[in-house]
C-alpha positions as CSV (number, residue, x, y, z in Angstrom):
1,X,-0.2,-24.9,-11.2
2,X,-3.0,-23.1,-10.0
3,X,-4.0,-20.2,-12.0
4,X,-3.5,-17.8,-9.5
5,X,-0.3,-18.4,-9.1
6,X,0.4,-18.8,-13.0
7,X,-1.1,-15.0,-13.2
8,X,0.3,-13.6,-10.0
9,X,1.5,-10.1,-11.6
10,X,5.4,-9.5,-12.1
11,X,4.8,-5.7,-12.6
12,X,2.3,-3.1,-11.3
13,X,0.8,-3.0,-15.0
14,X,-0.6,-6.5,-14.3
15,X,-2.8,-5.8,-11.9
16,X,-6.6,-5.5,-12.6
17,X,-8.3,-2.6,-11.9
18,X,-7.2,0.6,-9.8
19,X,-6.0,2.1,-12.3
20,X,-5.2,5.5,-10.7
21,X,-3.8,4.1,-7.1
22,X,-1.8,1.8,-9.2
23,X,-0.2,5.0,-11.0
24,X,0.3,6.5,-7.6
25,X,2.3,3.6,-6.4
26,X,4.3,3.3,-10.0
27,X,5.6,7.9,-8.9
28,X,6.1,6.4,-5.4
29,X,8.6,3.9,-6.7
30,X,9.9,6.2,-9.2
31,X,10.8,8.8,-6.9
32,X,12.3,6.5,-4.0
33,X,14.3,5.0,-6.9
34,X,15.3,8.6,-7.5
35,X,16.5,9.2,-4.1
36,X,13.5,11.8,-4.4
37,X,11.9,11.9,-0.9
38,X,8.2,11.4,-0.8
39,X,5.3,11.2,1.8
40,X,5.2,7.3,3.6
41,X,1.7,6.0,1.7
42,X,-1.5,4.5,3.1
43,X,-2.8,1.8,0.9
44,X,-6.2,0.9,2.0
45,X,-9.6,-0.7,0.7
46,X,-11.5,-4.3,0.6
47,X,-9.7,-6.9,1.9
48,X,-8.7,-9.1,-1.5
49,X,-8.0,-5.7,-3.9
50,X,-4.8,-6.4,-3.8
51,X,-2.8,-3.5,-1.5
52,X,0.4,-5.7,-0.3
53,X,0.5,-7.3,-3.4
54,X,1.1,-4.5,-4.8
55,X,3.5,-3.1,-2.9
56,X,5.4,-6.4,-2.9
57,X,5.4,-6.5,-6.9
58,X,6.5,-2.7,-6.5
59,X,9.5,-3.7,-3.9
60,X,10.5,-6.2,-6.8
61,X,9.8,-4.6,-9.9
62,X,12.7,-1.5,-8.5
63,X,14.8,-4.1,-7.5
64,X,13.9,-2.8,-3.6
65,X,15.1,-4.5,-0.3
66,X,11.4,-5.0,1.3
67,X,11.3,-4.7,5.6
68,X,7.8,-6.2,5.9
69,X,6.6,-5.7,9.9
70,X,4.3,-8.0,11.6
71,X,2.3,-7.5,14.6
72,X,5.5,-9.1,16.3
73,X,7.9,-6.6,15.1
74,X,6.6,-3.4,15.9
75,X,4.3,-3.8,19.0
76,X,6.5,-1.7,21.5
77,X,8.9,1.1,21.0
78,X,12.0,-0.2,22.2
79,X,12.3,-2.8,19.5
80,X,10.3,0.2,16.8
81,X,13.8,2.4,17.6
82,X,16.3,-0.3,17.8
83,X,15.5,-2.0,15.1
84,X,13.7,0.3,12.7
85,X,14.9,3.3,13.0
86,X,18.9,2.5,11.8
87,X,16.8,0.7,8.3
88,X,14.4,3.7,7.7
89,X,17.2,6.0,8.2
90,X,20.0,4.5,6.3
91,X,21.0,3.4,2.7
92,X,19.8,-0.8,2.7
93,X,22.6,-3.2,1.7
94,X,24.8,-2.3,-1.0
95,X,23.2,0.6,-1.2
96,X,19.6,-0.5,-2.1
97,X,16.8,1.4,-1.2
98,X,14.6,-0.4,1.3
99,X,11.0,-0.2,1.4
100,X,9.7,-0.7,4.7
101,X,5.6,-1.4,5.1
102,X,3.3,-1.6,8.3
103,X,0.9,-3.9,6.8
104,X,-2.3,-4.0,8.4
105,X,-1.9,-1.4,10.6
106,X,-5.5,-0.4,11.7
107,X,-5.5,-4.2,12.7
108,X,-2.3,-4.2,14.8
109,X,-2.5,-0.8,16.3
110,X,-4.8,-2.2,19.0
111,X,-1.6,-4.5,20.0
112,X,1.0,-1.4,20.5
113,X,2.7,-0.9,23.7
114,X,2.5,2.7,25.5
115,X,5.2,4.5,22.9
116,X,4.8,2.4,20.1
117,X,2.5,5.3,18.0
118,X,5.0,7.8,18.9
119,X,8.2,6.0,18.1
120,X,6.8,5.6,14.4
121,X,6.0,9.3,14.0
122,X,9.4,9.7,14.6
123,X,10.3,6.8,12.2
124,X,8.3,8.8,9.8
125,X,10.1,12.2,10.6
126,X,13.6,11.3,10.7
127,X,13.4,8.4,7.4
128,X,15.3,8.3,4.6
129,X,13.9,5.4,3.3
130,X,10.4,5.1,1.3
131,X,7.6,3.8,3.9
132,X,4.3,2.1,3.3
133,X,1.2,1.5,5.4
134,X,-1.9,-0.7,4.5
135,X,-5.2,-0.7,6.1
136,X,-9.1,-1.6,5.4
137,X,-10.2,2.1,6.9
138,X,-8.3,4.7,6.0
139,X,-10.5,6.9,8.7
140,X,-10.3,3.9,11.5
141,X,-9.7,6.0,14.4
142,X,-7.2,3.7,15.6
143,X,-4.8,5.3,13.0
144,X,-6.1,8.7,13.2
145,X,-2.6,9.3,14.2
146,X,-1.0,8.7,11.2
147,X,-3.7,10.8,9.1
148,X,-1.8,14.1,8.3
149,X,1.3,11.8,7.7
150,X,0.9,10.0,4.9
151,X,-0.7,10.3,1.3
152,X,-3.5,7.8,1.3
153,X,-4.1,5.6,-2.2
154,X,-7.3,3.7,-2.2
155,X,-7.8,0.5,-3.4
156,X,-11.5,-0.3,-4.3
157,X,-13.0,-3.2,-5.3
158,X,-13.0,-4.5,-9.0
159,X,-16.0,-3.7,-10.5
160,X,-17.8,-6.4,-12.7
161,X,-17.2,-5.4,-16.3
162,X,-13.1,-5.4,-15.2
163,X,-13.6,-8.6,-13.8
164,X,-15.0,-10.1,-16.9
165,X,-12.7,-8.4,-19.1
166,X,-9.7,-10.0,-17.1
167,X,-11.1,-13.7,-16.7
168,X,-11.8,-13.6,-20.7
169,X,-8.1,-13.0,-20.9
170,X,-7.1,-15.5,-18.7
171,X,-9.4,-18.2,-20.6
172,X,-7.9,-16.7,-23.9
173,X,-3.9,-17.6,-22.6
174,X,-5.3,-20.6,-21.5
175,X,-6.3,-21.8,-25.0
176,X,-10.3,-22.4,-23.6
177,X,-13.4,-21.2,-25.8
178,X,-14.8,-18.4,-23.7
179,X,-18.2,-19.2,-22.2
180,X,-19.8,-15.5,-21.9
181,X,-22.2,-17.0,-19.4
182,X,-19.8,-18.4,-16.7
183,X,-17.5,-15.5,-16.8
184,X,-20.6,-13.1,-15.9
185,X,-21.6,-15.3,-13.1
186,X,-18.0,-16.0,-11.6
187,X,-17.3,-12.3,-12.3
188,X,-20.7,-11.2,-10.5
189,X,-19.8,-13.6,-7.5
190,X,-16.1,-12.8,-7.0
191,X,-17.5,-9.8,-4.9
192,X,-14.3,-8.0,-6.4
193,X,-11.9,-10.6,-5.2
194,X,-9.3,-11.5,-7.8
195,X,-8.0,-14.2,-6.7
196,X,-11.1,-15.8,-5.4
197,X,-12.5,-15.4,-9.0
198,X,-9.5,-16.9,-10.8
199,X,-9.9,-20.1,-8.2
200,X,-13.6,-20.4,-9.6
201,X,-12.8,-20.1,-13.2
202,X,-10.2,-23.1,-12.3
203,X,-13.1,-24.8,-10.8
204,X,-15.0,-24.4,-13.6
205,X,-12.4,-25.1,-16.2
206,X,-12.1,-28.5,-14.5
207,X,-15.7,-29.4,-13.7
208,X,-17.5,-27.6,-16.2
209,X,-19.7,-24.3,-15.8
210,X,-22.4,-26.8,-14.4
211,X,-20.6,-26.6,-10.8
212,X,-21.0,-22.4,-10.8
213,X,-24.0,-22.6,-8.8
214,X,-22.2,-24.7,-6.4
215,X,-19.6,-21.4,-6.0
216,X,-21.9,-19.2,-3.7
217,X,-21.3,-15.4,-3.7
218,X,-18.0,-14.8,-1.6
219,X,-18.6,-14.3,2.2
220,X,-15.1,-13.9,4.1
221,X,-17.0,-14.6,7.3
222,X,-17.8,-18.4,5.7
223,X,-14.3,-19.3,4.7
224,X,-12.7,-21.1,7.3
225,X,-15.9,-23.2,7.3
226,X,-15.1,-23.9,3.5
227,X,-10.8,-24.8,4.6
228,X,-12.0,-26.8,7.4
229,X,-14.5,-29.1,4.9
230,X,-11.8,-29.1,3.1
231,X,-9.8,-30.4,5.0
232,X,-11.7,-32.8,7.4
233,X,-14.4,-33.9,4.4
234,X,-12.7,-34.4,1.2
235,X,-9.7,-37.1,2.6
236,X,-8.4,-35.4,-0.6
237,X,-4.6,-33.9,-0.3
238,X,-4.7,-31.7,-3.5
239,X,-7.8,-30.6,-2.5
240,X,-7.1,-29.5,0.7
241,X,-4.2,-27.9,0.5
242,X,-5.7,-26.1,-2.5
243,X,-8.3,-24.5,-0.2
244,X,-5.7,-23.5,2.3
245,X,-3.2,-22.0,-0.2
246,X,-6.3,-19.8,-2.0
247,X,-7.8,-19.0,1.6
248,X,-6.7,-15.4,2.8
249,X,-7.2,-16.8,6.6
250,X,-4.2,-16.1,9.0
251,X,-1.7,-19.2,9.1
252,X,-1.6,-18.6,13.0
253,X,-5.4,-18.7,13.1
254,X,-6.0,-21.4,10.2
255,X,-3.7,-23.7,12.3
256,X,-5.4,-23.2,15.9
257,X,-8.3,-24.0,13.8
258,X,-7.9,-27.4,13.0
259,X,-6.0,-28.2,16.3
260,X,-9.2,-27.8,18.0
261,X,-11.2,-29.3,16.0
262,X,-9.2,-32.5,15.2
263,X,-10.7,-34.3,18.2
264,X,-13.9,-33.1,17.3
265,X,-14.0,-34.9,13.7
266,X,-11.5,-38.0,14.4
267,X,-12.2,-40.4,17.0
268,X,-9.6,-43.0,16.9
269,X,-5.9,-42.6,18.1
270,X,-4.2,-43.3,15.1
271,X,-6.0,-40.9,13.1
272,X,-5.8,-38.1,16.0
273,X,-2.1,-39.1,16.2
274,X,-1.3,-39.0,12.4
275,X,-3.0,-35.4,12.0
276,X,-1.5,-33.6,15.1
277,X,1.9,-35.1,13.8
278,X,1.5,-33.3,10.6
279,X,-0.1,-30.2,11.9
280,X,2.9,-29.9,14.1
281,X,4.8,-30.2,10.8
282,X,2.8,-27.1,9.9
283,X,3.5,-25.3,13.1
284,X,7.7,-25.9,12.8
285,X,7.9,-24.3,9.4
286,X,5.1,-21.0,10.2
287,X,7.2,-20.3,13.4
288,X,10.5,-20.6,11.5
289,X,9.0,-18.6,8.5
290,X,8.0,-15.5,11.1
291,X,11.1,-16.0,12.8
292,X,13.5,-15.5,9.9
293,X,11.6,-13.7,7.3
294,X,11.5,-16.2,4.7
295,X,8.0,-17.1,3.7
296,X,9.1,-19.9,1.2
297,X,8.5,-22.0,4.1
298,X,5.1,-21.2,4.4
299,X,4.4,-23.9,1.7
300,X,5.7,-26.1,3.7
301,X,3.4,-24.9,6.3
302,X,0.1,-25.5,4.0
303,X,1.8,-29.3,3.3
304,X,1.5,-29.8,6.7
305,X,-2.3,-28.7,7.8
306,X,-3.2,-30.3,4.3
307,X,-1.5,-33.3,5.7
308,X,-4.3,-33.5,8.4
309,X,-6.6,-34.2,5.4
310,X,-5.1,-38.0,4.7
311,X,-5.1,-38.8,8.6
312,X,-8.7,-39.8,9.0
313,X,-8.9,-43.3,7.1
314,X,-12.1,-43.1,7.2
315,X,-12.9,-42.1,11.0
316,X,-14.7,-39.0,11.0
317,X,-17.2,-37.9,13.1
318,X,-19.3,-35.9,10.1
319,X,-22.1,-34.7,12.2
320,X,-19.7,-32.8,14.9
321,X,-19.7,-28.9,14.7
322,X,-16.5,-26.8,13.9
323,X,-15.4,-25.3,17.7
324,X,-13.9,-21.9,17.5
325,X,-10.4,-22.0,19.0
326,X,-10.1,-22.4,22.7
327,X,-6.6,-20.4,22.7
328,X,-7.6,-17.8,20.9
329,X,-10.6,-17.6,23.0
330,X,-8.1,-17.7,25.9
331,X,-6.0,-14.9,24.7
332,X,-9.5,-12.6,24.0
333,X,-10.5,-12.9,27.8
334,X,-7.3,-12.6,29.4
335,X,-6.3,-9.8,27.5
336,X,-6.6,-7.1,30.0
337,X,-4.9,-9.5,32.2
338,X,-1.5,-9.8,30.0
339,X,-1.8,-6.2,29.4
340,X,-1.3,-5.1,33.5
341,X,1.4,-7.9,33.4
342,X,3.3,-6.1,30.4
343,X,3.0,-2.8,32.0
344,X,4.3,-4.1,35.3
345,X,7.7,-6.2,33.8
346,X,8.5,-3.3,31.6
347,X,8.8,-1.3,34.9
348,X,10.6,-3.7,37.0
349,X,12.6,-5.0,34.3
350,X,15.2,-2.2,34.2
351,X,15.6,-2.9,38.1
352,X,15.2,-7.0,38.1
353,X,17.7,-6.9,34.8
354,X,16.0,-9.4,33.0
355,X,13.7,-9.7,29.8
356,X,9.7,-9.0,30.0
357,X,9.2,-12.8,29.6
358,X,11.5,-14.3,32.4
359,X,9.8,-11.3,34.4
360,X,6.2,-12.3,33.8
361,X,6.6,-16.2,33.5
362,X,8.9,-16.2,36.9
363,X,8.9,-13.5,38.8
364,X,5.4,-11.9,39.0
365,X,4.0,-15.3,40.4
366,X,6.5,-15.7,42.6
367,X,5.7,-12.2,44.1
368,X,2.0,-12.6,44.5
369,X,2.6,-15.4,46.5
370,X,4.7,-13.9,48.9
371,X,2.1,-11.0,48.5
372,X,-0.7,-13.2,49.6
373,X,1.4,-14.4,52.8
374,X,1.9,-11.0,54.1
375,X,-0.1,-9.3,56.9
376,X,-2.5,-6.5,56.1
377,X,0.2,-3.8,57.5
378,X,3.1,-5.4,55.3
379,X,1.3,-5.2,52.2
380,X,0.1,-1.5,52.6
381,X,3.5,-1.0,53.1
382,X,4.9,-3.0,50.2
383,X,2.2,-1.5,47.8
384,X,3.5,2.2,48.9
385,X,7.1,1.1,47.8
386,X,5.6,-0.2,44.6
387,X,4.1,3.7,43.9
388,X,6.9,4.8,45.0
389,X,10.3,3.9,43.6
390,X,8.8,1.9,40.7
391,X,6.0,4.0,39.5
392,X,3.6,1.5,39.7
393,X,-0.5,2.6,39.2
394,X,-2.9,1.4,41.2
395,X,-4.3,-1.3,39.0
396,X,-0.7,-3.0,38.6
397,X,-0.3,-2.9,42.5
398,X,-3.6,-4.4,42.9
399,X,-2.5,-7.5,40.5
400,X,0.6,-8.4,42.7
401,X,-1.1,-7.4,45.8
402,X,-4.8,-8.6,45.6
């Protein structure tokens, strides 16, 4: 078992460092468990300190139902009010108190819908239920909104003497003489990442402290390089899926990835075969794990991109540079695009009485062609109607009607 799994922390007491916030989250929990309303929190700091950890272990340590949203879940505010609001203002299944959190907010608030920011300040007004945000910048101005709403609790980085005093701990239970001089350096080059410093001490509890300078100082930037060497390099399963269990990179983005870059380091059809087959494996359990909230599949998912490791037999193409993902490139430059098509189908969809989906893979299409057949005359006249009875602006009539 990897060790940070082994230590993952049962109770808020386990944690390492933060002593303070962690206090503040231990009379949030207390007084929810009460029935003693309190403030919704914002948990911010570092990535890798440890905020929805922490607010997981507190869900499960009070024996809390936990409503944990995605950036799928609370983009618009239909979906915030219909499917929200009845949890965060009503007792949870036999009458368990639900905790509901917005992880990553600051991140996600970019993706709302027009609405979305003001349906959850009325979440946040009308709740019954205890309600938790994290987020890197607690003054991002993307959430300024929520600002005089919560109580913010920082989480900071853990400072190197913490560090050290933890990993000596975790060398004690594991029944290893404690080498002062790797736990400084591992502690030093952990960059206050807990996790990442417990998968070094592994390392070096299995290769010896010779292989710290082969560790590098922790660079977040640099870690899907070190998944993707991992996994195209090594033609090691454990390995691999090692480096994609420790990484904290997105699933979605870990496993557009390697799709594009599977042609790039395998040249033969078997191999390219053999790894899209298992990354496809990957892909079937992530969607199903978003879809019904059940992230035990997620291991499943790592098995899968792992998987891609063993394809190769052999065939790699070593010198061939990673590619960043074409989709995602896709979905950065057609952004503005999507977002006039969203407007338009939440207007027309009331009328066309169909879902935003059927109305922007069907319908708009179909209208700009019959757009682009119309006379000059027709299609002043057809944009007037658009203003008109459907409220469309200027830049959505322009899109049907270029």
């Amino acid at each position: 078992m990897l060790l940070y799994e082994k230590y993952t922390p049962t109770s808020l007491s386990g944690f390492v460092g933060n002593a303070l916030s962690i206090e503040k989250l231990k009379q949030f929990g207390a007084n929810a468990q009460s029935g003693k309303r309190s403030n919704p929190i914002m948990v911010y700091g570092p990535s890798g300190t440890g905020k929805t950890s922490a607010i997981r272990t507190l869900a499960h340590a009070n024996g809390f139902e936990l409503v944990e949203l995605t950036s799928s879940d609370y983009r618009d505010a239909d979906t915030l009010r219909k499917k929200l609001l009845p949890a965060a203002s009503s007792r949870g299944l036999f009458s368990k108190v639900t905790l509901i959190l917005f992880d990553e907010i600051d991140e996600l608030s970019s993706k709302f819908d027009k609405g979305a920011e003001s349906a959850i300040l009325k979440i946040l007004k009308e709740a019954k239920q205890p309600i938790a945000f994290t987020a890197s910048d607690f003054w991002d101005q993307r959430i300024s909104f929520l600002r005089n709403h919560v109580e913010k609790i920082e989480f900071k980085k853990v400072d190197i003497k913490e560090m050290s005093e933890y990993l000596r701990r975790i060398m004690k239970a594991e029944g290893k003489p404690v080498d002062e001089e790797a736990i400084r350096e591992i502690a030093y080059r952990s960059d206050g990442d807990v996790r990442g410093a417990l998968n070094d001490l592994q390392m070096v509890l299995l290769g010896g402290s010779d292989i710290i300078e082969s560790l590098g100082v922790r660079n977040r930037k640099l870690e899907i390089f070190r998944v993707l060497d991992r996994i195209f390099l090594t033609n090691n399963f454990a390995a691999a899926k090692g480096a994609v269990e420790t990484s904290d990179i997105d699933m979605s983005m870990m496993i557009s990835w390697v799709e594009e870059n599977i042609p790039n380091r395998y040249w033969t059809k078997q191999s390219m075969s053999q790894a899209y087959s298992e990354l496809v494996f990957a892909s079937r359990f992530f969607e199903t794990a978003e879809r019904v909230r059940y992230y035990g599949y997620m291991k499943y998912a790592s098995t899968g991109i792992a998987g891609v490791s063993i394809s190769s037999g052999g065939q790699m193409k070593h010198l061939s540079p990673y590619a960043f993902p074409s989709r995602v490139k896709y979905l950065s430059t057609t952004k503005e695009a999507r977002g006039v098509q969203t407007r338009i189908a939440m207007k027309l969809s009331p009328f066309l009485h169909t879902n935003r989906h059927e109305i922007i893979s069907s319908y708009l299409p179909m209208f700009k062609t019959l757009f682009g057949k119309m006379s000059e005359e027709a299609r002043k006249e057809v944009a007037d109607s658009l203003e008109n009875n459907f409220r469309l602006e200027k830049e959505e009539i322009e899109y049907l009607t270029p």
